[in-house]
PASEDO-484692 format. One record per residue (C-alpha): x, y, z; residue in one letter. Coordinates in steps of 0.1 Angstrom, whole numbers, padded with zeros to 4 digits, always signed. Layout:
N
XYZA
...
//
This chain:
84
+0059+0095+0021X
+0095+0092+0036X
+0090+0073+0073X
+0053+0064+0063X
+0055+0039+0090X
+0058+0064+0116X
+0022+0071+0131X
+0002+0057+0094X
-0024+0068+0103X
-0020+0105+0104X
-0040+0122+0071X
-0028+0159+0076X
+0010+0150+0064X
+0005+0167+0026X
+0035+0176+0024X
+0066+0157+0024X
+0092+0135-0004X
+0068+0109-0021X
+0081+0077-0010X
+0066+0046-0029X
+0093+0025-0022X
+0085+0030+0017X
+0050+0025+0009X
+0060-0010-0009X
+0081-0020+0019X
+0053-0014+0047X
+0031-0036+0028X
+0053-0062+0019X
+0063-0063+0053X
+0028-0068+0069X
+0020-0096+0040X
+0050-0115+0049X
+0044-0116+0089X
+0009-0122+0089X
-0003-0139+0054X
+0002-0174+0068X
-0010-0172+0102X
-0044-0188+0110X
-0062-0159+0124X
-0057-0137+0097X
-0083-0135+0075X
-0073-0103+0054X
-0080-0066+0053X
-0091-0037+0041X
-0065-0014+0019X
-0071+0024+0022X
-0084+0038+0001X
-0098+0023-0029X
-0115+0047-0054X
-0141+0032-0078X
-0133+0066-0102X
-0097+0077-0088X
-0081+0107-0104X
-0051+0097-0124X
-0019+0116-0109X
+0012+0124-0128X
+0036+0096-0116X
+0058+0105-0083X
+0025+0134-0072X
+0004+0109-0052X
+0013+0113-0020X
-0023+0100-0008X
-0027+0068+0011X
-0039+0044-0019X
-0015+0026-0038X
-0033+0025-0070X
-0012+0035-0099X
+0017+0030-0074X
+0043+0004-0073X
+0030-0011-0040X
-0004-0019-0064X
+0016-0037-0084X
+0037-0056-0058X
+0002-0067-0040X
-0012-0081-0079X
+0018-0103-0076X
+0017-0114-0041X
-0020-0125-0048X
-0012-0139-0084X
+0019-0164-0058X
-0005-0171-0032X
-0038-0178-0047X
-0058-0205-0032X
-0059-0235-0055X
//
């Protein structure tokens, strides 16, 4: 959603102008200031859905990026940084 950085954690925004790009940006950003540092060791992406209902592109406003373009963005990342 539009300023998805603002308080992330809140679930009861659902409503409000879906915003994958924001959602892309957030998580790009996090990768790129902790993905070398020797503490971290990784996390956990919310949510993750075994059996997620397909959406119509742009009507996901949930926090998951499957089907999104930030799910496509971290396949990348991983695919550039894989340990060898």
């Amino acid at each position: 959603m539009d300023f998805s950085g603002k308080k992330p954690w809140n679930a009861n925004r659902l409503k409000g102008n879906i915003n994958e790009q924001a959602q892309t940006n957030l998580l790009k950003a996090l990768l790129n200031s902790f993905w070398q540092k020797d503490w971290f060791a990784g996390g956990f992406l919310w949510k993750w859905f075994p059996q997620s209902q397909r959406y119509e592109p742009g009507q996901n406003n949930r926090f998951s990026i499957q089907g999104k373009q930030a799910e496509l963005m971290l396949s990348r990342f991983y695919k550039a940084n894989e340990v060898k």
